[in-house]
MIVORO-241719 format. One record per atom (N, C-alpha, C): z negated, x negated, y negated; residue in three letters; atom name. Coordinates in Angstrom, 1 decimal, decimal comma, always signed. Each point is the difference from the previous one (the first is absolute). Example, Ala and Ser with C-alpha at 12.3 -4.5 7.8 and 13.67 -1.06 7.14 Angstrom:
# residues 2
<<-7,8; -13,2; +5,7>; 'ALA'; 'N'>
<<+0,0; +0,9; -1,2>; 'ALA'; 'CA'>
<<+0,0; -0,9; -1,2>; 'ALA'; 'C'>
<<+0,7; +0,4; -1,1>; 'SER'; 'N'>
<<+0,0; -0,9; -1,1>; 'SER'; 'CA'>
<<-0,8; +0,8; -1,1>; 'SER'; 'C'>
END
This chain:
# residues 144
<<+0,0; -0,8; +1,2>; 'UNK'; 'N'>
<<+0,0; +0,8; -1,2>; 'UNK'; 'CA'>
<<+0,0; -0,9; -1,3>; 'UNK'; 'C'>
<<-0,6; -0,5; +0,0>; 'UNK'; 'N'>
<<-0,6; -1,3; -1,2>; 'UNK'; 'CA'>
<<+1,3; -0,9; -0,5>; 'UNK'; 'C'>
<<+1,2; -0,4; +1,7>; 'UNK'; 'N'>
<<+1,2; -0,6; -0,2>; 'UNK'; 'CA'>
<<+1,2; +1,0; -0,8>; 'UNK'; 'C'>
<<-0,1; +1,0; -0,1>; 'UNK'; 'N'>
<<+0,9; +1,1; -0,6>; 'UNK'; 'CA'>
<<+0,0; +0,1; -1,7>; 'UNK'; 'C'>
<<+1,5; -0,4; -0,7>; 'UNK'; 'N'>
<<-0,2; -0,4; -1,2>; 'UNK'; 'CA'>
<<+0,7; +1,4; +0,1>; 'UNK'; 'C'>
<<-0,9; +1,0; -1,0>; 'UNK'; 'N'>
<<+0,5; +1,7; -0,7>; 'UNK'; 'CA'>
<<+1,4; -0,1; -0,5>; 'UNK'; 'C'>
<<+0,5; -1,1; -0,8>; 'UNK'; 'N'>
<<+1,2; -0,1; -0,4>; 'UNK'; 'CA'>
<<+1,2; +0,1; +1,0>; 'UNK'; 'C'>
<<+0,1; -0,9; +1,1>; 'UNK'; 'N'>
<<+0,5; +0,1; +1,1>; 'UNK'; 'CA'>
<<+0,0; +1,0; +0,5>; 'UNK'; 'C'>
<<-1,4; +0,7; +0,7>; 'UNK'; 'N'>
<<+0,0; +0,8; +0,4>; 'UNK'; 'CA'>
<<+0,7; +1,3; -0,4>; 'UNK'; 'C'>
<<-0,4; +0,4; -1,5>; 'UNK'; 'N'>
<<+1,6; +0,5; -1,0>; 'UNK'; 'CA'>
<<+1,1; +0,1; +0,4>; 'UNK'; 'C'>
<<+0,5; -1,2; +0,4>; 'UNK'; 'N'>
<<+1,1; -0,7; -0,6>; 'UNK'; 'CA'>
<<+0,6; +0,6; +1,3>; 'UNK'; 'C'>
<<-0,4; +0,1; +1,3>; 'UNK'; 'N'>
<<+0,2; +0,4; +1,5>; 'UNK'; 'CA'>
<<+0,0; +1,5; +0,1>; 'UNK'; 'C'>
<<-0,8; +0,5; -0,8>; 'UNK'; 'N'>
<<+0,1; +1,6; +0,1>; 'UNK'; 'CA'>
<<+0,8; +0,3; -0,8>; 'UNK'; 'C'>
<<+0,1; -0,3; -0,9>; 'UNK'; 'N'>
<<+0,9; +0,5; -1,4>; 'UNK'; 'CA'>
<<+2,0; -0,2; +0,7>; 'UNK'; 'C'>
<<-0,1; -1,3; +1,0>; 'UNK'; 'N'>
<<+1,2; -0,2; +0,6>; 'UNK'; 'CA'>
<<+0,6; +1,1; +0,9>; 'UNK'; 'C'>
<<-1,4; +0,1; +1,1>; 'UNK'; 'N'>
<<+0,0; +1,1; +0,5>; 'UNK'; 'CA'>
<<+0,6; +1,4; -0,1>; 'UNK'; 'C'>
<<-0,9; +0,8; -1,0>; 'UNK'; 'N'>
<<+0,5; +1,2; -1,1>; 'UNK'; 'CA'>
<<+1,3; -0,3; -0,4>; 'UNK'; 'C'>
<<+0,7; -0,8; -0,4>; 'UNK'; 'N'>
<<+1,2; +0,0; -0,3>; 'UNK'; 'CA'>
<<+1,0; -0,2; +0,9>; 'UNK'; 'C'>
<<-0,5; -0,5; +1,1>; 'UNK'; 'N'>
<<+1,0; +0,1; +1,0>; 'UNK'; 'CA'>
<<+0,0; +1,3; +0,5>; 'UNK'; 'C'>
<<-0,9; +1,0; +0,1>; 'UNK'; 'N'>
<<-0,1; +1,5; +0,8>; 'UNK'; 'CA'>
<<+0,8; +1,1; -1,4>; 'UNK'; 'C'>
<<+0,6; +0,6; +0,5>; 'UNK'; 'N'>
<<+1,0; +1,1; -0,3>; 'UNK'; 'CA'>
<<-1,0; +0,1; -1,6>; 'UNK'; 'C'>
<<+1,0; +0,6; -0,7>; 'UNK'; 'N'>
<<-0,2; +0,6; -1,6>; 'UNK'; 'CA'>
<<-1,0; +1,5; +0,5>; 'UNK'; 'C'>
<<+0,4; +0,4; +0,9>; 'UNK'; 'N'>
<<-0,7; +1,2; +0,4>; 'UNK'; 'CA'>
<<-1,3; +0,1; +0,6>; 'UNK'; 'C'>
<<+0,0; -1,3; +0,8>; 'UNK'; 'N'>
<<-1,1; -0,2; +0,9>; 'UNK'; 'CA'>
<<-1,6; +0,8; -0,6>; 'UNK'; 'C'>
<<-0,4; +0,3; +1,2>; 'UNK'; 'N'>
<<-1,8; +0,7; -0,3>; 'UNK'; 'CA'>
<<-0,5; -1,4; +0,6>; 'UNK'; 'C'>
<<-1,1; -0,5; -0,4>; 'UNK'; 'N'>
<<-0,7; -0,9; +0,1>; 'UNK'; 'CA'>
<<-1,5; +0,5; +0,6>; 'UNK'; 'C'>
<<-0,2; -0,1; +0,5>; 'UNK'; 'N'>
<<-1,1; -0,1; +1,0>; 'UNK'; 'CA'>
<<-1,5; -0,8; +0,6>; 'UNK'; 'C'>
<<-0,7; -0,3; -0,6>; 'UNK'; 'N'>
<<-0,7; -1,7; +0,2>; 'UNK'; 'CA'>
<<-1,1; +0,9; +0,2>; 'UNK'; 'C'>
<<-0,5; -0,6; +1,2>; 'UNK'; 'N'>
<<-1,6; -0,7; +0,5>; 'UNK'; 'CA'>
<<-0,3; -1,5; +0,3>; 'UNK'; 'C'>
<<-1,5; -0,3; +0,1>; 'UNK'; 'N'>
<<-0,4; -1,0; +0,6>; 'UNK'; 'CA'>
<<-1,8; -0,1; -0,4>; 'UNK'; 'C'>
<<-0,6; -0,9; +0,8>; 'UNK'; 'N'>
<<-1,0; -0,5; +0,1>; 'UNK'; 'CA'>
<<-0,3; -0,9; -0,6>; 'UNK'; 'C'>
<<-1,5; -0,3; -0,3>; 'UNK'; 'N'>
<<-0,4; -0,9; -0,9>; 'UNK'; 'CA'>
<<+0,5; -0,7; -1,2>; 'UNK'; 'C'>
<<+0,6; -1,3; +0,3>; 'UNK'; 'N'>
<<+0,7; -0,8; -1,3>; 'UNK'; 'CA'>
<<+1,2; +0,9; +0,1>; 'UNK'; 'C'>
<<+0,7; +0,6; +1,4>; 'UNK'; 'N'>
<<+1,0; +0,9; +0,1>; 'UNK'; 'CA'>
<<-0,3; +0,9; -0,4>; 'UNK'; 'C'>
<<-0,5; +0,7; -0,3>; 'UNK'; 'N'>
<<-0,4; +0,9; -0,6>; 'UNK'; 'CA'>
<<-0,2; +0,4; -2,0>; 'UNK'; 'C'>
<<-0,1; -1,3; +0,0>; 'UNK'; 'N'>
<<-0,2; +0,1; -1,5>; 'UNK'; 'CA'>
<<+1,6; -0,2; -0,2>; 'UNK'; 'C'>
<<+1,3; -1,0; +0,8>; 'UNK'; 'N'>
<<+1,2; -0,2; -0,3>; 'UNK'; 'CA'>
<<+0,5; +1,4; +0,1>; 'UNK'; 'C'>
<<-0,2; +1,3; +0,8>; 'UNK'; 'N'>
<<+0,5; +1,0; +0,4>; 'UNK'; 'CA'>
<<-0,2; +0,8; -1,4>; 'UNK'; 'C'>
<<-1,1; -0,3; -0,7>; 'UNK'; 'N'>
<<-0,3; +1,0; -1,9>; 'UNK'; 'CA'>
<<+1,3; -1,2; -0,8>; 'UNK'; 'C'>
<<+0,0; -1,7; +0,2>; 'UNK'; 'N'>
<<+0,7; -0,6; -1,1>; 'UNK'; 'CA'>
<<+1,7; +0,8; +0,9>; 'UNK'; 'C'>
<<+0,1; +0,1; +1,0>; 'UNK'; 'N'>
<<+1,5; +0,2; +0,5>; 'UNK'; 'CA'>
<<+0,5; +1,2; -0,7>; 'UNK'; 'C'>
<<-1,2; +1,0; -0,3>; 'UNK'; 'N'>
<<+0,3; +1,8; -0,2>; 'UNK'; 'CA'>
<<+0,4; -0,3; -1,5>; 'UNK'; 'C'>
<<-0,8; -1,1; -0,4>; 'UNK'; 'N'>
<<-0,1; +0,2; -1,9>; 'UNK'; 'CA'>
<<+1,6; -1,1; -0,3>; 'UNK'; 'C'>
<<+0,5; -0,6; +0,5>; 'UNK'; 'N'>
<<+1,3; -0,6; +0,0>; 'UNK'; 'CA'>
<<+1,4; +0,6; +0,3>; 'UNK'; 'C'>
<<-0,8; +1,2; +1,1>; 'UNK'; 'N'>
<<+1,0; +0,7; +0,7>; 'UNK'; 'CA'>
<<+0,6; +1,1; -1,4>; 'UNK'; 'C'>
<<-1,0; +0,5; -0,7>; 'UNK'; 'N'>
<<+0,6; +0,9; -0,9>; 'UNK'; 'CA'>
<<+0,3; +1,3; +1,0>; 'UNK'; 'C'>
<<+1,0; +0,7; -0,8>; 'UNK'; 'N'>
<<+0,2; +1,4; +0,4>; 'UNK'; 'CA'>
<<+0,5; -0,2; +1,3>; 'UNK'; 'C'>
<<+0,3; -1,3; +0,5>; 'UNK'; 'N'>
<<+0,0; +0,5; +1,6>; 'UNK'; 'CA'>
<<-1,2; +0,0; +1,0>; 'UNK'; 'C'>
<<-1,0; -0,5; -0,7>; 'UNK'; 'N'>
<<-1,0; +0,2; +0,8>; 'UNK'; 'CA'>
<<-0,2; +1,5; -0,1>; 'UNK'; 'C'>
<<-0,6; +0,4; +1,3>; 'UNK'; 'N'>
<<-0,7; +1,6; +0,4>; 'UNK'; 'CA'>
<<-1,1; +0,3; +0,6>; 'UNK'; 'C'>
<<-0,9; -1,2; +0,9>; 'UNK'; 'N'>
<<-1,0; +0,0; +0,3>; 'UNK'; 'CA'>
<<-0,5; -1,4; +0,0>; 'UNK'; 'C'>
<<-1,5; -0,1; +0,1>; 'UNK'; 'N'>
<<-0,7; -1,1; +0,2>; 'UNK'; 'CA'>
<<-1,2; -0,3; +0,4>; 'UNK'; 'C'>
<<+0,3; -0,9; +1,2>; 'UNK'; 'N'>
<<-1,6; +0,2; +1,1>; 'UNK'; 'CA'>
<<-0,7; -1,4; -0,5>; 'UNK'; 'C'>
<<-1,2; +0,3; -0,1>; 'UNK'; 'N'>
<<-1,0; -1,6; -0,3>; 'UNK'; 'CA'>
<<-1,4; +0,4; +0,9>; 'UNK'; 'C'>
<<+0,5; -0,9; +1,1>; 'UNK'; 'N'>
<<-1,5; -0,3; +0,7>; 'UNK'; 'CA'>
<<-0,5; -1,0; -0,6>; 'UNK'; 'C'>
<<-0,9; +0,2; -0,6>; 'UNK'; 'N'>
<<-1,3; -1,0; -0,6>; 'UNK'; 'CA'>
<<+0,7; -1,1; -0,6>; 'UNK'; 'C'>
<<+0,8; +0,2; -1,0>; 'UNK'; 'N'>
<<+0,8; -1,2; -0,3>; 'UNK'; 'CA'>
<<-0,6; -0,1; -2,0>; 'UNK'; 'C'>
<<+0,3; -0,7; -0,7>; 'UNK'; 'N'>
<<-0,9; -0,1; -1,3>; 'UNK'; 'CA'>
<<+1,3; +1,0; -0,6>; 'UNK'; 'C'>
<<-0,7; +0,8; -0,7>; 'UNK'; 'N'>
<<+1,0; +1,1; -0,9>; 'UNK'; 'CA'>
<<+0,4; -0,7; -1,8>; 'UNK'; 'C'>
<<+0,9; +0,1; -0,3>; 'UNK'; 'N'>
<<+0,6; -0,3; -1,3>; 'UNK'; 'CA'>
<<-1,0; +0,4; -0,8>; 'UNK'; 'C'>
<<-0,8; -0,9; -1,3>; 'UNK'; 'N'>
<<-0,7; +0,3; -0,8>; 'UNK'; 'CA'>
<<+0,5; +0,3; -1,5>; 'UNK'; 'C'>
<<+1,0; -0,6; +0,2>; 'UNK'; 'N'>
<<+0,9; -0,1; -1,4>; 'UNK'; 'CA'>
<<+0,4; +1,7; -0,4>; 'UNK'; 'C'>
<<-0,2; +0,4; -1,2>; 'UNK'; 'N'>
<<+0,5; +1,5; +0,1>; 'UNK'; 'CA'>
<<+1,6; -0,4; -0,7>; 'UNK'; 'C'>
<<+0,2; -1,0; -0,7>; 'UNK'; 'N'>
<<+1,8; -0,1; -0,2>; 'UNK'; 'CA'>
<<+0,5; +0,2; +1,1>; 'UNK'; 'C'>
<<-0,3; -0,9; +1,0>; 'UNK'; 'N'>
<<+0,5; +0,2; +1,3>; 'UNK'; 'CA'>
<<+0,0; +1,1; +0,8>; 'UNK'; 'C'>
<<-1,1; +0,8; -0,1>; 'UNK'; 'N'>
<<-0,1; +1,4; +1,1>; 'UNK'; 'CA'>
<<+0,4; +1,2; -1,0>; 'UNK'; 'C'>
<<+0,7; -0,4; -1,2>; 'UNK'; 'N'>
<<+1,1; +1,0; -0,8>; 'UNK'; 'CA'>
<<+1,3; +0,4; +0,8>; 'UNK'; 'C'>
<<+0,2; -1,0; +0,9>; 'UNK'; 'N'>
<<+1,3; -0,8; +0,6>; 'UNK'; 'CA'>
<<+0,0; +0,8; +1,6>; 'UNK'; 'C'>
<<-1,1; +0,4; +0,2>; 'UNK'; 'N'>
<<+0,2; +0,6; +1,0>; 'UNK'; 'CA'>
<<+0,4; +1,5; +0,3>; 'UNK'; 'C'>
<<+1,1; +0,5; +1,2>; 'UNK'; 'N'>
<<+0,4; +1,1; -0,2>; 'UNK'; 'CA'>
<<-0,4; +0,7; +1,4>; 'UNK'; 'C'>
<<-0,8; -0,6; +0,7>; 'UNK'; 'N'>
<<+0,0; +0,7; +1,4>; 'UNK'; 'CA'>
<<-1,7; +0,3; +0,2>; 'UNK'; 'C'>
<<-0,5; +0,9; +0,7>; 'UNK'; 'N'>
<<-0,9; +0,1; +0,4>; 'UNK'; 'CA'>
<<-0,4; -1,2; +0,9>; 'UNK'; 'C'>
<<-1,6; +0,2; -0,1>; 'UNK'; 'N'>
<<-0,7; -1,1; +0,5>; 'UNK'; 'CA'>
<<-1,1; +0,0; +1,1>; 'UNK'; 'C'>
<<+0,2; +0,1; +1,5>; 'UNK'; 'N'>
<<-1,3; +0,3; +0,5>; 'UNK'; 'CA'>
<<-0,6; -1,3; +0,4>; 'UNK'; 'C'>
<<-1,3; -0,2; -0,5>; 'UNK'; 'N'>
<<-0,9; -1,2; +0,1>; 'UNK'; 'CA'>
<<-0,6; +0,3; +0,9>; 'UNK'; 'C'>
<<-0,1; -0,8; +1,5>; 'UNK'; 'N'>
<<-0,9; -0,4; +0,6>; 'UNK'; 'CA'>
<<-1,3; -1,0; -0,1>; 'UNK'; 'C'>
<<-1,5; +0,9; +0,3>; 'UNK'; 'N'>
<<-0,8; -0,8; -1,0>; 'UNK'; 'CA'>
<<-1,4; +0,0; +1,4>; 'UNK'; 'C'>
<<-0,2; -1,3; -0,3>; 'UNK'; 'N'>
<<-1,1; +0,2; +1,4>; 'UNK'; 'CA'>
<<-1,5; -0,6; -0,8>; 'UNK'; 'C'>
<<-0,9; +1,0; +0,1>; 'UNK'; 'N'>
<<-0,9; -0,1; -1,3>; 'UNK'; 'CA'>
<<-1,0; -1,1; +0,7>; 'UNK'; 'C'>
<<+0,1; -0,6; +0,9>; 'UNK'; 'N'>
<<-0,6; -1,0; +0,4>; 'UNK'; 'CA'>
<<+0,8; -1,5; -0,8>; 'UNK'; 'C'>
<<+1,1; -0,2; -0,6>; 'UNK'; 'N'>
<<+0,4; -1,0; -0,7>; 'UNK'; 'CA'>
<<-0,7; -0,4; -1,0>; 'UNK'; 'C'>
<<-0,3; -1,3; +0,2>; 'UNK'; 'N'>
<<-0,6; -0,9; -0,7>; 'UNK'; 'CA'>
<<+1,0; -0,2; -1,3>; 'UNK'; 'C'>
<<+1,3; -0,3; +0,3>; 'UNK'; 'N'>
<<+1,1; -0,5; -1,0>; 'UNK'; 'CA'>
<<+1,1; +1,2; -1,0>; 'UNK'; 'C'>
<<-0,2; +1,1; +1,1>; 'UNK'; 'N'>
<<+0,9; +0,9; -0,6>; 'UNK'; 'CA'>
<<-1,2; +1,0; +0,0>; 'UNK'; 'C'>
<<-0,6; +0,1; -1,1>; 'UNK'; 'N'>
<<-1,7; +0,5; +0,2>; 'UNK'; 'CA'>
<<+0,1; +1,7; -1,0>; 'UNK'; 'C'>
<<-1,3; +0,6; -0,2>; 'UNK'; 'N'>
<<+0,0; +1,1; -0,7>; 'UNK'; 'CA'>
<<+0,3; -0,4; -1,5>; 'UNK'; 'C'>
<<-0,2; -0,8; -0,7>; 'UNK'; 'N'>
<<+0,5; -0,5; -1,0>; 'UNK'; 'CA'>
<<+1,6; +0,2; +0,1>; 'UNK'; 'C'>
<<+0,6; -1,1; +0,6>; 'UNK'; 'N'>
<<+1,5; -0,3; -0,2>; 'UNK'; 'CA'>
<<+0,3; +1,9; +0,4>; 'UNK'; 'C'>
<<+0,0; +0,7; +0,8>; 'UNK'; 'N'>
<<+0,6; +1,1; +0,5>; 'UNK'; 'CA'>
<<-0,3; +0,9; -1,3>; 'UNK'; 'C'>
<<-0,8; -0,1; -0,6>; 'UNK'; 'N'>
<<-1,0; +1,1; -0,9>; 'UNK'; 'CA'>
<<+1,3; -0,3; -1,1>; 'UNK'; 'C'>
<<+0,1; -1,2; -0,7>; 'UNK'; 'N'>
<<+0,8; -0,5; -1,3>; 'UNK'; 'CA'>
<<+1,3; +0,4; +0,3>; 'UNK'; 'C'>
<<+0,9; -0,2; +1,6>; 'UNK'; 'N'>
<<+1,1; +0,2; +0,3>; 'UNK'; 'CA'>
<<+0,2; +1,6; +0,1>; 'UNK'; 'C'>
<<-1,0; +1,0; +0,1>; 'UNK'; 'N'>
<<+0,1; +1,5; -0,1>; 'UNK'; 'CA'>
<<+0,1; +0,7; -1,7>; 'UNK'; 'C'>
<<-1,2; -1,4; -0,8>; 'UNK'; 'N'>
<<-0,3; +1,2; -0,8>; 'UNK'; 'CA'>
<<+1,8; -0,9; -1,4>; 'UNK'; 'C'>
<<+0,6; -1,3; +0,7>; 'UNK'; 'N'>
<<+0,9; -0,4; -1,2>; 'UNK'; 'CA'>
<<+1,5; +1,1; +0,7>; 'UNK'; 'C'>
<<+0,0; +0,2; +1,7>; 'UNK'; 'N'>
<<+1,1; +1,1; +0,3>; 'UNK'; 'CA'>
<<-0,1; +1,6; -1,0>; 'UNK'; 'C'>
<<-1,4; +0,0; +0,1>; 'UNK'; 'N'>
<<-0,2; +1,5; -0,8>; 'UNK'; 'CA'>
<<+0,5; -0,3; -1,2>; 'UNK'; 'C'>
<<-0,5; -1,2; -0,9>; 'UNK'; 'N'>
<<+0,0; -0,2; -1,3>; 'UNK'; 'CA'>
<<+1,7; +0,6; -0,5>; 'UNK'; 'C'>
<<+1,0; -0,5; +1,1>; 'UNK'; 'N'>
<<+1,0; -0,3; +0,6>; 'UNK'; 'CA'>
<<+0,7; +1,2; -0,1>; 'UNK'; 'C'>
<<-0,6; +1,0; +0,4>; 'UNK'; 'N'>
<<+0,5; +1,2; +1,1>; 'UNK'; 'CA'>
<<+1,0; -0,4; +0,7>; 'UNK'; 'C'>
<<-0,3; -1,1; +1,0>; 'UNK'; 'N'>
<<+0,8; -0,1; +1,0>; 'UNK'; 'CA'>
<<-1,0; +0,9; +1,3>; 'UNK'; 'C'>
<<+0,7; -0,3; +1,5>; 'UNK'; 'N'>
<<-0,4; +0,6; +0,9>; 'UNK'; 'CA'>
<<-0,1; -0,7; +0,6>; 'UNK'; 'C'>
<<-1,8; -0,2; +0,7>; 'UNK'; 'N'>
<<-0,6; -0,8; +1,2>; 'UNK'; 'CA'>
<<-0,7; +1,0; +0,2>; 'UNK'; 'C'>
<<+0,3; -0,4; +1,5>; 'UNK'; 'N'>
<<-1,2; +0,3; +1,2>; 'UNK'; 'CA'>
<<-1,1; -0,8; +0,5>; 'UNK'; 'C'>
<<-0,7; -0,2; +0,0>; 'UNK'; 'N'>
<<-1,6; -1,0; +0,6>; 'UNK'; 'CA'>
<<-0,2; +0,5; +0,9>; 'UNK'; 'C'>
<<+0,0; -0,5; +1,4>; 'UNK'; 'N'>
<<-0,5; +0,7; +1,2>; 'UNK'; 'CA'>
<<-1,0; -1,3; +0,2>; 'UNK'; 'C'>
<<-0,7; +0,1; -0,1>; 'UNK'; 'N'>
<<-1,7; -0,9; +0,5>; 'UNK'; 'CA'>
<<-0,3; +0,3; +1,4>; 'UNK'; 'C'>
<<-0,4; -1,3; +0,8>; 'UNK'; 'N'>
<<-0,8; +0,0; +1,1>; 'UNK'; 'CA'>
<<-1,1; -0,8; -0,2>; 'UNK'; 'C'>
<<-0,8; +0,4; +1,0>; 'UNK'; 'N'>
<<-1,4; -0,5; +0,4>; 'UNK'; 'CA'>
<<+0,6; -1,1; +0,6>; 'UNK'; 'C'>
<<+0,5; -1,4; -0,2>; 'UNK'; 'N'>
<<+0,2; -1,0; +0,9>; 'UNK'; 'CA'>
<<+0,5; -1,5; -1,2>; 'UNK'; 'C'>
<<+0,1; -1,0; +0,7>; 'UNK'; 'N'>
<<+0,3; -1,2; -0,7>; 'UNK'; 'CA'>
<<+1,8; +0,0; +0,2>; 'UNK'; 'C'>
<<-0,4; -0,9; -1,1>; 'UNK'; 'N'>
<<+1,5; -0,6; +0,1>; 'UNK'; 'CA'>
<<+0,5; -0,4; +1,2>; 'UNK'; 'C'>
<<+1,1; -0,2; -0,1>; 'UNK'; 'N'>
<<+1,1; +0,4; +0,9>; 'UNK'; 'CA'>
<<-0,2; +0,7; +1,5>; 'UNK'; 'C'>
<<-0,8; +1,2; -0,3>; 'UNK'; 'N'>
<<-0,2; +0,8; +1,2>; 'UNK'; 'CA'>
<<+1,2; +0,5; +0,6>; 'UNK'; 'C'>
<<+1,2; -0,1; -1,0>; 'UNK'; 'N'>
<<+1,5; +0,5; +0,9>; 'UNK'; 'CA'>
<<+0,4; -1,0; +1,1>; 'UNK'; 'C'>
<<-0,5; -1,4; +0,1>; 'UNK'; 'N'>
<<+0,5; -1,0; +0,4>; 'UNK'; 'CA'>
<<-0,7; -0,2; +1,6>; 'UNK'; 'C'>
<<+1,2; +0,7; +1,0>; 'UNK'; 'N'>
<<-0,3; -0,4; +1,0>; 'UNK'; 'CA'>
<<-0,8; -1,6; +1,0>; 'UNK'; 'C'>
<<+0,6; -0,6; -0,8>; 'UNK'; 'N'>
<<-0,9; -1,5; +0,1>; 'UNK'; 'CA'>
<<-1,2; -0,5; -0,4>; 'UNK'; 'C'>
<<-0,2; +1,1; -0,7>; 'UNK'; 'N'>
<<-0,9; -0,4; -1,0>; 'UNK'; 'CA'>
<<-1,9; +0,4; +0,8>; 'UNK'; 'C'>
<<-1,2; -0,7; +0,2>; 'UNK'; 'N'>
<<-0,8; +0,9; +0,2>; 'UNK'; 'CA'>
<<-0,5; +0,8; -0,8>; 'UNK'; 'C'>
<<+0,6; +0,5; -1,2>; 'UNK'; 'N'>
<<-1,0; +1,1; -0,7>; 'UNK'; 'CA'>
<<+1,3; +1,4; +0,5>; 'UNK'; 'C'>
<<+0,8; -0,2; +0,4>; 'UNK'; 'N'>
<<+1,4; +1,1; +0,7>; 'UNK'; 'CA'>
<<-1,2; +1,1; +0,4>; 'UNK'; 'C'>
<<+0,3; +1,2; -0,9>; 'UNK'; 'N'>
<<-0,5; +1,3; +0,4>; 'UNK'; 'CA'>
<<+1,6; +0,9; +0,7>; 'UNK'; 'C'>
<<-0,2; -0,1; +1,5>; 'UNK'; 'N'>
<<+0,7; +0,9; +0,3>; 'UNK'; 'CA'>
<<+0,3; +1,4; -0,4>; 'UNK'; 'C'>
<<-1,0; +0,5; -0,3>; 'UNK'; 'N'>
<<-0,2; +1,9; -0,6>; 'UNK'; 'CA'>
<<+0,6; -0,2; -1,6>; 'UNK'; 'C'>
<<-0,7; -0,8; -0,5>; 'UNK'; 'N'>
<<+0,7; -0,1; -1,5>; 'UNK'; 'CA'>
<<+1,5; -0,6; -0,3>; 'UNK'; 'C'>
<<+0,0; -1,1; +1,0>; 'UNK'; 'N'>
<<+1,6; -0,3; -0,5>; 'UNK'; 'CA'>
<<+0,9; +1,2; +0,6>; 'UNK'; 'C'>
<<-0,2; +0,9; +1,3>; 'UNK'; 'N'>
<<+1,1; +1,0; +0,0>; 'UNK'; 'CA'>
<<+0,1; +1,0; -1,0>; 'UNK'; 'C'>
<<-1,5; +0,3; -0,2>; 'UNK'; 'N'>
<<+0,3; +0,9; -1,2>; 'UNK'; 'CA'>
<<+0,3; -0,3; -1,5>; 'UNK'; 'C'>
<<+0,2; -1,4; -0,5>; 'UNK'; 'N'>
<<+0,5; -0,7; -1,0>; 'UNK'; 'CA'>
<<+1,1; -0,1; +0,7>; 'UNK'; 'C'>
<<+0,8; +0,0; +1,2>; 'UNK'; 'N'>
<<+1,6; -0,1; +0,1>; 'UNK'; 'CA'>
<<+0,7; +1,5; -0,5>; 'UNK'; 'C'>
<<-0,7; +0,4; +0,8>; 'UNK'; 'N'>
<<+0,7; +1,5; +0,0>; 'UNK'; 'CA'>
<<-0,1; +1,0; -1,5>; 'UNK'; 'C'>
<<-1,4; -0,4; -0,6>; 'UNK'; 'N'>
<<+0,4; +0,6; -1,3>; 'UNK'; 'CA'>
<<+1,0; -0,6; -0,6>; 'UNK'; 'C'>
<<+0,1; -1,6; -0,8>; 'UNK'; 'N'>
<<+0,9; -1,2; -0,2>; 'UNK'; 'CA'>
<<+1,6; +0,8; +0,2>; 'UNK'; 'C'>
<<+0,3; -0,1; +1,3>; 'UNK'; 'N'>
<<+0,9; +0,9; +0,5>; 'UNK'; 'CA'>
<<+0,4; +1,0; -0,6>; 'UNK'; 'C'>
<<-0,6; +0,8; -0,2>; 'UNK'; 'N'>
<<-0,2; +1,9; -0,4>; 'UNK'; 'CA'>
<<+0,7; -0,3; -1,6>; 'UNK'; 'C'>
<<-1,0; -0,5; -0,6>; 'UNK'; 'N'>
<<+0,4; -0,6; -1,3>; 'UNK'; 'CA'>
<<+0,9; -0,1; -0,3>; 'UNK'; 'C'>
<<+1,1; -1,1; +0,9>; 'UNK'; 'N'>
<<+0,8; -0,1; +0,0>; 'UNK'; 'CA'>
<<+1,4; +0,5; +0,5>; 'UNK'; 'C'>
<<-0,2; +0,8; +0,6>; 'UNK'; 'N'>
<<+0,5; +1,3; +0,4>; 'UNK'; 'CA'>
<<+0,5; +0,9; -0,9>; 'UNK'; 'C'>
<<-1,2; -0,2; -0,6>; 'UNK'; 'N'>
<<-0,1; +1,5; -1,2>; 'UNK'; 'CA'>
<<+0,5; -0,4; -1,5>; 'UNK'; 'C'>
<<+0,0; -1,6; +0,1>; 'UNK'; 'N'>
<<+1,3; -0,1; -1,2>; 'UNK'; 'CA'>
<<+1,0; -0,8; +0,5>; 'UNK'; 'C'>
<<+0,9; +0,5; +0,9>; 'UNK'; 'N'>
<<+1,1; -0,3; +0,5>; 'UNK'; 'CA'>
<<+0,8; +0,7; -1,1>; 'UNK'; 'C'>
<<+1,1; -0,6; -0,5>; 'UNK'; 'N'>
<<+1,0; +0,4; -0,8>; 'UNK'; 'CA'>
<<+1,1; +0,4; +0,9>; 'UNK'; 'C'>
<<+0,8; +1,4; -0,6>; 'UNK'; 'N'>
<<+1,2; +0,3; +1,1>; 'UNK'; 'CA'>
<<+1,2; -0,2; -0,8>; 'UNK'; 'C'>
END
């Protein structure tokens, strides 16, 4: 995580998005540091983003920057995090509202990276039901 220069990182998504159709719906989840790239992917993506999944990943503080966003947001939030804590989740709800943009916070009783089958804090009951809503979500802003 620490070896990943943001600019680069940019520089690979932003390639990305331009190689996928003028039409394209954009789509992004991910976990942890993935997880915070899945909010910078939605806010780059522009009007083709449509949805966006963040398992426990750091949410954009910047409000210039979450002006930029056009897609709903469901945050995965496990209230046992030390790093992605009630503070960071609290600032990231009340600058979306400031915003009136659209997040979702679904909180569990568990630590970080409980979606992570390798992981020993892996809550089997909470990561299906963090798939399947995730899922649903995105389901439900599928563009036709």
């Amino acid at each position: 995580m620490q070896s990943v220069k943001s600019e680069r990182a940019e520089n690979i998504i932003k390639g990305i998005l331009k190689y996928a159709r003028n039409d394209a719906n954009i789509y992004t989840t991910g976990w942890c540091f993935d997880g915070g790239w899945s909010l910078q992917t939605s806010l780059l993506a522009g009007d083709k983003s449509k949805a966006c999944v963040v398992y426990y990943g750091m949410p954009e503080k910047n409000l210039e920057n979450l002006k930029n966003l056009k897609s709903p947001v469901y945050f995965v939030w496990p209230m046992q995090d030390k790093w992605i804590n009630k503070e960071v989740v609290s600032k990231f709800e009340n600058n979306m509202k400031t915003l009136n943009k659209s997040l979702l916070v679904k909180s569990f009783d568990a630590d970080h990276a409980f979606a992570n089958p390798s992981n020993p804090k892996f809550n089997k009951e909470f990561f299906a039901l963090a798939f399947i809503e995730a899922m649903d979500f995105i389901k439900a802003n599928i563009k036709k």
